[in-house]
Residue, then its C-alpha position, 0 to 999 in steps of 0.5 A: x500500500x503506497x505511502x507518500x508524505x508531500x511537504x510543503x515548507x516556506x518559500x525561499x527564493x533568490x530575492x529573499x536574502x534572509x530566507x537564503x542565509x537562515x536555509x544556508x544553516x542547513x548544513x549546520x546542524x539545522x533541524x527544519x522540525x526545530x528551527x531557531x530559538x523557538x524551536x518552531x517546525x518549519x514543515x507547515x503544510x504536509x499531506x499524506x497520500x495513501x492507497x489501500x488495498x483495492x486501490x483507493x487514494x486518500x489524501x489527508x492535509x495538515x497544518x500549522x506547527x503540529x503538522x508533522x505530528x499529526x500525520x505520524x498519528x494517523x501513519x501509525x494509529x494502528x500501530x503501524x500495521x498500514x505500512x507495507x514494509x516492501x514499500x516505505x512511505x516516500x517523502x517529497x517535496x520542493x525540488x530544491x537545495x534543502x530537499x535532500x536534507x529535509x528527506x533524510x531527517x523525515x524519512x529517518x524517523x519515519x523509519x524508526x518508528x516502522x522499526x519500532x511498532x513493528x518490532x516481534x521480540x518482547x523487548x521493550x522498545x522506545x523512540x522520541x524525536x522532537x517537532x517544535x520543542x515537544x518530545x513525540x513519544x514512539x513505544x512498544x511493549x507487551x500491551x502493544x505499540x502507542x504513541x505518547x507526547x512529552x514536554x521535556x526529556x525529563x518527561x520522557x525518561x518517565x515515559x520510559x521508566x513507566x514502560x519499563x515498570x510494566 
């Protein structure tokens, strides 16, 4: 079943300097779900297209800073079981010089949260990643694969002490 994650992010054109040296940083270490000191996800407009079995296209469109959020959601609530694992979602997006960057950093925790709701072994497994200074919490134990939201690292060491409690 066809995944595609299409991303939408701000314009950046030559005539725009500002925009030209804040998108140069992305060599830098530069995150596009955590930018500046904000920490505000610069991935605003997203749609994920999806085909199921017989064939039908749905597309979902999201927006605003919880946008990549939100569509990991509906990617994986039902644990990840929609994802065909002979074919990951594919991430597009403007062909342009960040394009590469902000496809590895998608399709990156995209496919560890595939490694971890689809994990077979009875270990515990957890995943956090961070969209717009909040901690998105990927987990899988006996009882099953959830995801969880957490507002700083200390929430998220509790998350994983309450898994590992269980």
């Amino acid at each position: 079943m066809p995944i595609e994650l299409r991303l939408h992010y701000p314009a950046h054109s030559a005539a725009n300097g500002s925009a030209r040296r804040r998108w140069s940083n992305a060599a830098q270490g530069w995150d596009i779900l955590n930018y500046g000191q904000r920490k505000k996800s610069q991935l605003t407009d997203l749609s994920l297209v999806m085909q199921n079995s017989w064939g039908e296209v749905f597309c979902k469109r999201y927006r605003g800073g919880v946008a990549f959020t939100q569509a990991m959601k509906a990617l994986f609530a039902d644990g990840g079981n929609r994802i065909d694992l002979d074919m990951p979602p594919e991430v597009l997006g403007p062909n342009d010089r960040v394009l590469p960057i902000v496809r590895k950093r998608i399709t990156e925790i995209i496919n560890k949260a595939i490694e971890v709701f689809n994990a077979e072994d009875r270990i515990v497994r957890i995943f956090a990643y961070e969209v717009s200074g909040q901690f998105q919490v990927l987990s899988r134990d006996h009882n099953g694969a959830r995801m969880s939201s957490a507002r700083s690292l200390r929430g998220v060491i509790r998350r994983c002490g309450q898994l590992s409690r269980h």
